[in-house]
ROLO-553107 format. One line per field, with one value per residue: residue number from 0; residue in three letters; x, y, z of N, C-alpha, C, O, CB in turn. Coordinates in steps of 0.001 Angstrom, whole numbers, plus 500000, padded with zeros to 6 digits. Glycine has a CB too. Example, Ala and Ser with C-alpha at 12.3 -4.5 7.8 and 13.67 -1.06 7.14 Angstrom:
nr <- (0, 1) .
rest <- (ALA, SER) .
n.X <- (513190, 512850) .
n.Y <- (494310, 497750) .
n.Z <- (507800, 507080) .
ca.X <- (512300, 513670) .
ca.Y <- (495500, 498940) .
ca.Z <- (507800, 507140) .
c.X <- (513200, 512900) .
c.Y <- (496700, 500030) .
c.Z <- (507800, 507870) .
o.X <- (514236, 513409) .
o.Y <- (496681, 501138) .
o.Z <- (508465, 508039) .
cb.X <- (511308, 514084) .
cb.Y <- (495527, 499402) .
cb.Z <- (509046, 505725) .
//
This chain:
nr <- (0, 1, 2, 3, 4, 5, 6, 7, 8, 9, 10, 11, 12, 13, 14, 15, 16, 17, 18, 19, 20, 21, 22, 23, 24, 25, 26, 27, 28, 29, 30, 31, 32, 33, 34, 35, 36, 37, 38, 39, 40, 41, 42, 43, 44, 45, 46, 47, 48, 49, 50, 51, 52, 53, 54, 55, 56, 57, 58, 59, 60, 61, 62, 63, 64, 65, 66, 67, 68, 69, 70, 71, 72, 73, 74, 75, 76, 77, 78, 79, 80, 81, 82, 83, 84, 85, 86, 87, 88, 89, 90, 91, 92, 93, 94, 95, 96, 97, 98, 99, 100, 101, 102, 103, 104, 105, 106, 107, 108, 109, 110, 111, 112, 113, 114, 115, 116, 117, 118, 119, 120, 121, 122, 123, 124, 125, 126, 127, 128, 129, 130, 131, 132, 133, 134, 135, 136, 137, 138, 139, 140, 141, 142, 143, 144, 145) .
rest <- (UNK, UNK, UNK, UNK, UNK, UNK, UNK, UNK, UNK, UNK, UNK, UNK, UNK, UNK, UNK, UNK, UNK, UNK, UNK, UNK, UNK, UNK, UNK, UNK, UNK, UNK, UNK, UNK, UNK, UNK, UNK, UNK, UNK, UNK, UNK, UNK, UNK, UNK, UNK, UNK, UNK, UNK, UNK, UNK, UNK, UNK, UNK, UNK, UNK, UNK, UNK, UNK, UNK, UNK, UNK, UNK, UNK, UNK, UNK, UNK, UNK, UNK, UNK, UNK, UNK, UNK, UNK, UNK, UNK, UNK, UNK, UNK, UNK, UNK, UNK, UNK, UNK, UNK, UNK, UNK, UNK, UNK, UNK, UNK, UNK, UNK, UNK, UNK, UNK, UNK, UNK, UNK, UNK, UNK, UNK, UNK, UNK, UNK, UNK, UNK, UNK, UNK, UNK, UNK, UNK, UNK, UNK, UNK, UNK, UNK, UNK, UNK, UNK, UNK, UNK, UNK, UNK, UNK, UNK, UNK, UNK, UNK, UNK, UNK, UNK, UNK, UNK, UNK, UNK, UNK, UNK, UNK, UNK, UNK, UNK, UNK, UNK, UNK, UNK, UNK, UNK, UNK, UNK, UNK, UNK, UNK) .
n.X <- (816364, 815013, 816295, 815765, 813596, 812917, 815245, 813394, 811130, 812235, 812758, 809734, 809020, 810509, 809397, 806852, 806556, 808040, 805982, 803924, 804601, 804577, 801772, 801188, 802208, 800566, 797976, 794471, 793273, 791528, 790806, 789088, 787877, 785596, 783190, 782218, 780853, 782353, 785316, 788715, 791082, 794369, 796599, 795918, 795273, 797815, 799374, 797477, 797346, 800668, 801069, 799587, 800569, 803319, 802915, 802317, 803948, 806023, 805140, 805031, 807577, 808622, 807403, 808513, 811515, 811673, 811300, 813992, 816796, 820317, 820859, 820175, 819163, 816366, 813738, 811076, 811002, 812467, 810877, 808453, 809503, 809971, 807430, 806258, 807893, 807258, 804041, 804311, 805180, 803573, 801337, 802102, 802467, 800012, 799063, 800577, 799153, 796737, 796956, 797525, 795147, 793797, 795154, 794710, 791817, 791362, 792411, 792104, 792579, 791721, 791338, 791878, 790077, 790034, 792599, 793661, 791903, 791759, 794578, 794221, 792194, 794094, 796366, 794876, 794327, 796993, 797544, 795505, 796374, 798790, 798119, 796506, 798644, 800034, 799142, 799291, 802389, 803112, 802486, 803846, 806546, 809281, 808454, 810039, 812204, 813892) .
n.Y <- (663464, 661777, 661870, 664491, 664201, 662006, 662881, 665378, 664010, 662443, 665045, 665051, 662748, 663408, 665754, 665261, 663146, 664997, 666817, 664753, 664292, 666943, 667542, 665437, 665722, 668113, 667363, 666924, 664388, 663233, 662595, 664155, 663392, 663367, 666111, 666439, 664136, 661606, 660281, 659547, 657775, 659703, 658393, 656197, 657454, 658514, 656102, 654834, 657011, 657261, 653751, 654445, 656065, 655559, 653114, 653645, 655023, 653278, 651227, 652335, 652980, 650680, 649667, 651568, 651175, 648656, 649561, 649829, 650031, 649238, 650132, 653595, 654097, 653327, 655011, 654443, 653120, 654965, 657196, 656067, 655613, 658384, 658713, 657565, 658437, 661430, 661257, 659840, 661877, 664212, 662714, 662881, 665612, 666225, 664556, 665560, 668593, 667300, 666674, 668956, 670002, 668256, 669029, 671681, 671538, 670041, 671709, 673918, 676422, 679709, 679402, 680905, 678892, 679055, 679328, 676912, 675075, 675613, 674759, 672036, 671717, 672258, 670702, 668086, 668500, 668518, 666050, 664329, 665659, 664343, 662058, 661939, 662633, 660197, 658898, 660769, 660644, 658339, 657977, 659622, 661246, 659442, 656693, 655844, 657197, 660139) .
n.Z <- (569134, 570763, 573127, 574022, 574774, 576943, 578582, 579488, 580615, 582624, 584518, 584557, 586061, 588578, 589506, 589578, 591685, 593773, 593666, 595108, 597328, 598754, 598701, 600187, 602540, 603701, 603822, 605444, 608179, 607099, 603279, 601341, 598080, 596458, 595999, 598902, 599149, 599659, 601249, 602188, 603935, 604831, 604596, 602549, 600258, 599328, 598876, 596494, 594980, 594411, 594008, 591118, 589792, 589571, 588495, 585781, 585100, 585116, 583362, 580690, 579963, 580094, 577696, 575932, 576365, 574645, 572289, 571819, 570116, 567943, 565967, 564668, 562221, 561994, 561972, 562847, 565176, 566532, 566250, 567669, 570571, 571037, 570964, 573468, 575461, 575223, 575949, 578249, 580015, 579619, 580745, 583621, 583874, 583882, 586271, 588505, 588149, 589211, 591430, 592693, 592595, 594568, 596751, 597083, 597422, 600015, 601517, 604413, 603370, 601780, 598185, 594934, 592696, 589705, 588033, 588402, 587336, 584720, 584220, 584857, 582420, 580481, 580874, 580556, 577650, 576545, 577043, 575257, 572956, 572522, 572372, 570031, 568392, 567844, 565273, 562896, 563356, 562614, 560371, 558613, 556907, 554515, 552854, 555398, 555763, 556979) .
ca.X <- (815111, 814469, 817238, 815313, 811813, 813701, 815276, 811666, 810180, 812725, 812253, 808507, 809034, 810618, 808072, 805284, 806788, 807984, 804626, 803345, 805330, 803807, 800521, 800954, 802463, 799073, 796499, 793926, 793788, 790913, 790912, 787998, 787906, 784098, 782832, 781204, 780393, 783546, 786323, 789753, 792732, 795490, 797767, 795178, 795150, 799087, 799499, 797401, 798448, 801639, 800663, 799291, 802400, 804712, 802426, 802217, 805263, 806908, 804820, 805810, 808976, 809260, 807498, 809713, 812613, 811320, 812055, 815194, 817556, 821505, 820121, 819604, 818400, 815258, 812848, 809889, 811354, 812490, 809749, 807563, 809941, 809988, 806197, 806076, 808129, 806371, 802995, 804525, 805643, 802631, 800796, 802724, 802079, 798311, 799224, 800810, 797996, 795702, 797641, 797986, 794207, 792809, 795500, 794021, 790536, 790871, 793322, 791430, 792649, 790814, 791818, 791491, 790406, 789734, 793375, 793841, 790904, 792294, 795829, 793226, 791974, 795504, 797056, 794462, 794394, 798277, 797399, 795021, 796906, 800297, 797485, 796217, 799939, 800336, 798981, 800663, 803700, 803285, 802034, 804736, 807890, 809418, 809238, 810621, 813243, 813441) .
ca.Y <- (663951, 660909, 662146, 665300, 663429, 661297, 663894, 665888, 662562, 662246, 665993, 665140, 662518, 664342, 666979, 664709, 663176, 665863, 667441, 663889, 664112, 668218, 667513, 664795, 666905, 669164, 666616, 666137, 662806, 662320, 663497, 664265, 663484, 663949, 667043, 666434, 662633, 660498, 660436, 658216, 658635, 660409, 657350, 655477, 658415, 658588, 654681, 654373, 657496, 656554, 653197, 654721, 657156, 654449, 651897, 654043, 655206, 651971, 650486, 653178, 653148, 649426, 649884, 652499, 650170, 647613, 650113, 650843, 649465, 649748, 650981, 654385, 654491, 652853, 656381, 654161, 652857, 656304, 657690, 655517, 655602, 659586, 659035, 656679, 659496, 662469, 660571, 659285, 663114, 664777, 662214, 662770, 666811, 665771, 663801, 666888, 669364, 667182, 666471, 669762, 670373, 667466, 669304, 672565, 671264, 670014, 672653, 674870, 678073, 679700, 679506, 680761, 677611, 679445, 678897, 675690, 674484, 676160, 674009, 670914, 671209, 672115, 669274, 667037, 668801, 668191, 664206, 664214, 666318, 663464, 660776, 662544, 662447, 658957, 658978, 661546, 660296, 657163, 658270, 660953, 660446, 659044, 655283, 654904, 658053, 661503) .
ca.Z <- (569668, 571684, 574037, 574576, 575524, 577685, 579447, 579687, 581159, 583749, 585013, 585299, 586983, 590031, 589708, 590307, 592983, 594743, 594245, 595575, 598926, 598956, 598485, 601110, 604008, 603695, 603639, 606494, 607800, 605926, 601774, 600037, 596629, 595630, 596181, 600115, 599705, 600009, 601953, 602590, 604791, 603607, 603473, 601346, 599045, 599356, 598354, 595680, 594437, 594264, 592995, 590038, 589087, 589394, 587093, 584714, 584341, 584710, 582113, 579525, 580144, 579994, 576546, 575357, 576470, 574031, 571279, 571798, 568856, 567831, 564505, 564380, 561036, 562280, 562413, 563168, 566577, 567573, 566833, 569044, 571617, 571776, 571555, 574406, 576637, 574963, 576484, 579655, 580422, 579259, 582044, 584378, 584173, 584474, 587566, 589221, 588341, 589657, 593111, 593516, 592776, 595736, 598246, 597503, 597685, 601031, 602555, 605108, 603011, 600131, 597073, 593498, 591924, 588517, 587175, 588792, 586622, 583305, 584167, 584707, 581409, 579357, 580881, 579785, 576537, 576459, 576896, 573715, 571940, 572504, 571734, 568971, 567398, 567035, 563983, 562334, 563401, 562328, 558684, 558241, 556561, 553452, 553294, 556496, 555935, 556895) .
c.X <- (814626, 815413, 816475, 814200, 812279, 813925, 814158, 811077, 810928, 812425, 810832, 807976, 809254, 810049, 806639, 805545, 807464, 806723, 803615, 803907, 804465, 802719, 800267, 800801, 801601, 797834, 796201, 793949, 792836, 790290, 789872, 788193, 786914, 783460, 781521, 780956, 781200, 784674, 787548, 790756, 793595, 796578, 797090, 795408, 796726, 799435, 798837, 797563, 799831, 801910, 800113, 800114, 802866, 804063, 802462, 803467, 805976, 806258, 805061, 806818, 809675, 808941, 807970, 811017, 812763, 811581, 813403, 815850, 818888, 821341, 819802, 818892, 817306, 814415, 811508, 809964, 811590, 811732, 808544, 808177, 810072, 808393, 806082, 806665, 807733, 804681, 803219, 804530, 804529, 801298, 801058, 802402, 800684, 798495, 799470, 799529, 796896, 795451, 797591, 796365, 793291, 793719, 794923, 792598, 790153, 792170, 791603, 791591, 791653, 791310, 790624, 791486, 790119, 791157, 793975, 793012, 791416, 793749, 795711, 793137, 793310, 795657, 796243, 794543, 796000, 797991, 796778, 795702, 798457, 799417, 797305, 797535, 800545, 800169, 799583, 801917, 804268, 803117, 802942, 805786, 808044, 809465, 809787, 812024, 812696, 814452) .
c.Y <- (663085, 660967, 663144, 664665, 662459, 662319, 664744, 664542, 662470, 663560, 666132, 664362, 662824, 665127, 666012, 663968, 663292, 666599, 665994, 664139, 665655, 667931, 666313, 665031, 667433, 668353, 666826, 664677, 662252, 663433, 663015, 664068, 663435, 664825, 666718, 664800, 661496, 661270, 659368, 658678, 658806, 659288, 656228, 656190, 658134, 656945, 654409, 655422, 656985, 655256, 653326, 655726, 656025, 653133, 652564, 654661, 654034, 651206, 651083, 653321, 651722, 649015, 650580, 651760, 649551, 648099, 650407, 649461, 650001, 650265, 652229, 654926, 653803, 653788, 655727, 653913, 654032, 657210, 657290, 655314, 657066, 659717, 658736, 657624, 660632, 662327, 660000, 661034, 663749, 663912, 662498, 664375, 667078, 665377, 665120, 667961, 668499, 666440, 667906, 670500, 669524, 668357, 670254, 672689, 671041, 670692, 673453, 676300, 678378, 680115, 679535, 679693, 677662, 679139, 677551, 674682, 674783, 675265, 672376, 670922, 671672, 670955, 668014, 667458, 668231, 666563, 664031, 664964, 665248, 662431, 660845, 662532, 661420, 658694, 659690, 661525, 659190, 657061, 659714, 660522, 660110, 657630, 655260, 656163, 659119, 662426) .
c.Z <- (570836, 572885, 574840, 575422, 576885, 578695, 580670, 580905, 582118, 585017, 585170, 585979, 588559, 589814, 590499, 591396, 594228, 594876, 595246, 597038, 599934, 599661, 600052, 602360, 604057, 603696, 605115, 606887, 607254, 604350, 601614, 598553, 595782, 596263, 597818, 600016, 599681, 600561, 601937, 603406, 603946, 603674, 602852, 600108, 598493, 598376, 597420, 594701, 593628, 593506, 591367, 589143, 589091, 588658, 586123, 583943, 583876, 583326, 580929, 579150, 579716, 578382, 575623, 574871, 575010, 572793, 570311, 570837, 568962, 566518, 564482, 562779, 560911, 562970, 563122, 564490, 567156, 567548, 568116, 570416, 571875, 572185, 572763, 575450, 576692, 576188, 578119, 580524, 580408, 580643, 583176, 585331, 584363, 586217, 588828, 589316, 589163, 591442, 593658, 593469, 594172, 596882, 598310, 598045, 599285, 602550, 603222, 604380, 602164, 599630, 596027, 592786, 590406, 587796, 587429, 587522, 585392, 583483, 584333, 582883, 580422, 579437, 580003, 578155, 575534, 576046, 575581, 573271, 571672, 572001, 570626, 567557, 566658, 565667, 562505, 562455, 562602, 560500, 557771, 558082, 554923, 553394, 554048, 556240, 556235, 555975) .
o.X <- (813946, 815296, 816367, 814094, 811512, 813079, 814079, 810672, 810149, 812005, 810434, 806905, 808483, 810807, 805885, 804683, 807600, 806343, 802697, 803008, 803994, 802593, 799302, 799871, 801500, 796727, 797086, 794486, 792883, 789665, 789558, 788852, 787080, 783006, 780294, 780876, 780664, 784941, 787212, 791172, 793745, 797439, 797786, 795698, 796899, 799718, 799365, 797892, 799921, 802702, 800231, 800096, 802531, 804794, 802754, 803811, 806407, 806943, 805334, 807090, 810786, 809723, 807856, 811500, 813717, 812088, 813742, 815487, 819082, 822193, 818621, 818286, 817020, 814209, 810888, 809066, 811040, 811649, 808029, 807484, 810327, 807950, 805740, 805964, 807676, 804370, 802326, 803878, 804280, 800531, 800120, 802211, 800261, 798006, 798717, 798965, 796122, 794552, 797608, 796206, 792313, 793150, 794326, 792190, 789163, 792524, 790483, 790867, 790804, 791930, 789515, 792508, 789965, 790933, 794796, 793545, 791541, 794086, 796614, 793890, 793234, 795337, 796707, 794875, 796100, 798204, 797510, 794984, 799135, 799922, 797796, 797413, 801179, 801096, 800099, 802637, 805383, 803564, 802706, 806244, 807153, 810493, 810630, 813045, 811512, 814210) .
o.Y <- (663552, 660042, 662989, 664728, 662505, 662644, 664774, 664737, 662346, 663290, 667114, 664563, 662588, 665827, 666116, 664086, 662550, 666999, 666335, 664065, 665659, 667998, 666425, 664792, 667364, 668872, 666914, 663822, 661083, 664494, 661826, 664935, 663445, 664395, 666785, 664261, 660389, 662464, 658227, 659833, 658384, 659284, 655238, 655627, 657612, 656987, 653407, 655059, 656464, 655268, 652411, 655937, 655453, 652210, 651828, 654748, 653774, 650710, 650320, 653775, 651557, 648314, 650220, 651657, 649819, 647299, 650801, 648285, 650954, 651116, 652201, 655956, 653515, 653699, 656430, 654409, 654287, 658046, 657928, 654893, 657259, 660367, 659704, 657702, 661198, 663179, 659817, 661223, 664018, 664616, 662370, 664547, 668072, 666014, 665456, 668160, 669187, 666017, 668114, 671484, 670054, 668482, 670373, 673550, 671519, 670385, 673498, 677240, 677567, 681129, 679013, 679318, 676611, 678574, 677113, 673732, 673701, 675051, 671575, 670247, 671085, 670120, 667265, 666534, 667775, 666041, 663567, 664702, 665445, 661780, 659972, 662459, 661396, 658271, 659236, 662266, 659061, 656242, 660409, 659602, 660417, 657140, 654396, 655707, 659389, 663621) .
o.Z <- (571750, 573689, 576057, 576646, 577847, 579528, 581898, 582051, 583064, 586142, 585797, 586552, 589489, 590485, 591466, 592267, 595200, 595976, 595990, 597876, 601072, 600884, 600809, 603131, 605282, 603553, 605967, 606182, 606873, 604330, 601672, 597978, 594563, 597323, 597742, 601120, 599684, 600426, 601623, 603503, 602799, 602795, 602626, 599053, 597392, 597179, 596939, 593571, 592516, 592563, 590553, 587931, 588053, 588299, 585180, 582765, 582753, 582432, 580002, 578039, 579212, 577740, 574451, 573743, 574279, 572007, 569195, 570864, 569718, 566262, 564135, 562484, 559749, 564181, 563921, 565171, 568228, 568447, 569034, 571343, 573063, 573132, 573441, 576460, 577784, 577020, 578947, 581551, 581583, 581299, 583963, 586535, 584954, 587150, 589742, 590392, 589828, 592169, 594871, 594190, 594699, 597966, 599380, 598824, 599840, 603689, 602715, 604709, 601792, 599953, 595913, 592211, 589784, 586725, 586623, 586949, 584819, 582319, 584095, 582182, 579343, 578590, 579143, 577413, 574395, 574952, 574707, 572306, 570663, 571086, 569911, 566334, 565603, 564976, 561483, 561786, 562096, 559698, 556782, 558762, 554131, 553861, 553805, 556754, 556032, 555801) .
cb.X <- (814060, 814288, 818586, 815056, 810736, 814885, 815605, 810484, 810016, 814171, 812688, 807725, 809299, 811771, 807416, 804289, 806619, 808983, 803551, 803517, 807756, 803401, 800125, 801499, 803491, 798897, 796440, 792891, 794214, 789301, 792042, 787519, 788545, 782955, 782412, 779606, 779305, 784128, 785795, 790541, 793712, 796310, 799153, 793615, 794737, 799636, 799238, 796510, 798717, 801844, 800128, 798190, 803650, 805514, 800896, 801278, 806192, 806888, 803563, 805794, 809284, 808641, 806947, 810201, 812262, 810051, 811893, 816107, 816909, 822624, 818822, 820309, 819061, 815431, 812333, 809346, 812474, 813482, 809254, 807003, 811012, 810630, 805227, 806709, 809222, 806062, 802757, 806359, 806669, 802543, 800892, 804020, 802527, 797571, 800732, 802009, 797467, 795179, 799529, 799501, 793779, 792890, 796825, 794149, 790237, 790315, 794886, 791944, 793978, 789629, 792781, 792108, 789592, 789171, 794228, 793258, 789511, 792491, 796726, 791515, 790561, 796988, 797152, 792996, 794108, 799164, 796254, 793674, 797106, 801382, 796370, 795846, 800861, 799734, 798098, 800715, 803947, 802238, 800024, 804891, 807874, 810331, 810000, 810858, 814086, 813323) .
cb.Y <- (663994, 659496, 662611, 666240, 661896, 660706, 664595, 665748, 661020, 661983, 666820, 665355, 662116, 664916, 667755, 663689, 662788, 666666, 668127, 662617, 664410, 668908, 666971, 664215, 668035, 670195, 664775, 666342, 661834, 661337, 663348, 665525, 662710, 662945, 667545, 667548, 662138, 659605, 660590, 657467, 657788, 662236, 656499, 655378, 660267, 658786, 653751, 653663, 657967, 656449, 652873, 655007, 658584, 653866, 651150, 654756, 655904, 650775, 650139, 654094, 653591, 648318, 649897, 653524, 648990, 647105, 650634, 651500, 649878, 648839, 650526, 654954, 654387, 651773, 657488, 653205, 651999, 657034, 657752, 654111, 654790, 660891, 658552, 655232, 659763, 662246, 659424, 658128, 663732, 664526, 661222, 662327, 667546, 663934, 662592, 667610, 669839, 666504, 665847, 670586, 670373, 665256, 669462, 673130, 670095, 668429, 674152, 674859, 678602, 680211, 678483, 681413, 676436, 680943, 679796, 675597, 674915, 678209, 674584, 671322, 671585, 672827, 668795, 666643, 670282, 668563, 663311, 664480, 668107, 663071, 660353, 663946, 662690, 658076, 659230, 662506, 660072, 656339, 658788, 662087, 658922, 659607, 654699, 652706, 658200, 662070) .
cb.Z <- (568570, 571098, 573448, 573742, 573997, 577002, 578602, 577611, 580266, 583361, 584466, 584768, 586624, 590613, 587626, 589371, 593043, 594611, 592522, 594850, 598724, 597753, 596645, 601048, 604142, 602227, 603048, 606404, 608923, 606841, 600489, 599986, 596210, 595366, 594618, 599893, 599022, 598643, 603099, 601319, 606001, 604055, 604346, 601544, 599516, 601133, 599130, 595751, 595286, 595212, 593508, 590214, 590186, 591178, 586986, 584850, 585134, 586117, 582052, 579496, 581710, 581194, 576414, 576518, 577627, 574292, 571532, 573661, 567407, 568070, 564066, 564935, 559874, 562906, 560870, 562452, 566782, 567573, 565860, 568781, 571697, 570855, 571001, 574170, 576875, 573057, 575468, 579765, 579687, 577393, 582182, 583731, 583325, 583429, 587386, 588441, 586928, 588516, 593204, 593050, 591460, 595875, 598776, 596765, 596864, 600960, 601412, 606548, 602294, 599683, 596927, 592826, 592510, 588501, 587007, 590395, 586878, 583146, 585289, 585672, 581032, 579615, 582544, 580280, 576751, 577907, 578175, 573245, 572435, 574123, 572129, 569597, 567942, 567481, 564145, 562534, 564588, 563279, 558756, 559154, 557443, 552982, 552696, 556062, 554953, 558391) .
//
């Protein structure tokens, strides 16, 4: 299972940044990101962007790592290591929706921002709902078997 999440987590990595490179090409040179009263240039936005995908992944990833065992009959480690890419992935598809909600915001076109907003709140729903699991993951089981 922790093969699959893995997998997953790598394919949303290149999603988010190829939607990061997208979203970039379309910016003005200066992004809004509060509704009329701030502004930044688009390679401020771009860089700490970026900075903040690539901390967060890396730090999940490097705690995932830390999991990893020659034991597979250690469910508790692979569970927290599919959590740890379940949760990295599930961020990651936040990250995207919400790159691709600041380019639409400050494109010149108009857009339907009614399902944009409904793929806003899944995603986050997605994130608590992977946070939300820890627990049940962690309290599920037989002694330490499945």
């Amino acid at each position: 299972m922790e093969r699959l999440f893995r997998a997953f987590w790598y394919l949303t990595v290149l999603i988010v940044f190829f939607g990061l490179m997208y979203s970039f090409a379309s910016l003005p040179e200066l992004v809004q990101y509060l509704e009329g009263q701030a502004s930044i240039s688009s390679d401020l936005y771009f860089y700490v962007t970026l900075g903040v995908i690539a901390l967060s992944n890396f730090a999940l990833y490097v705690l995932a790592q830390k999991f990893t065992t020659e034991d597979t009959d250690l469910t508790l480690t692979n569970k927290l290591q599919s959590w740890l890419y379940a949760l990295n992935s599930s961020l990651n598809l936040f990250y995207f929706v919400a790159l691709m909600f600041v380019m639409m915001h400050n494109s010149s076109e108009k857009w339907n921002f009614e399902l944009l907003g409904y793929g806003l709140y899944i995603s986050i729903g997605i994130v608590f709902l992977c946070v939300l699991s820890l627990p049940v993951l962690m309290f599920t089981g037989k002694g330490g078997e499945d």
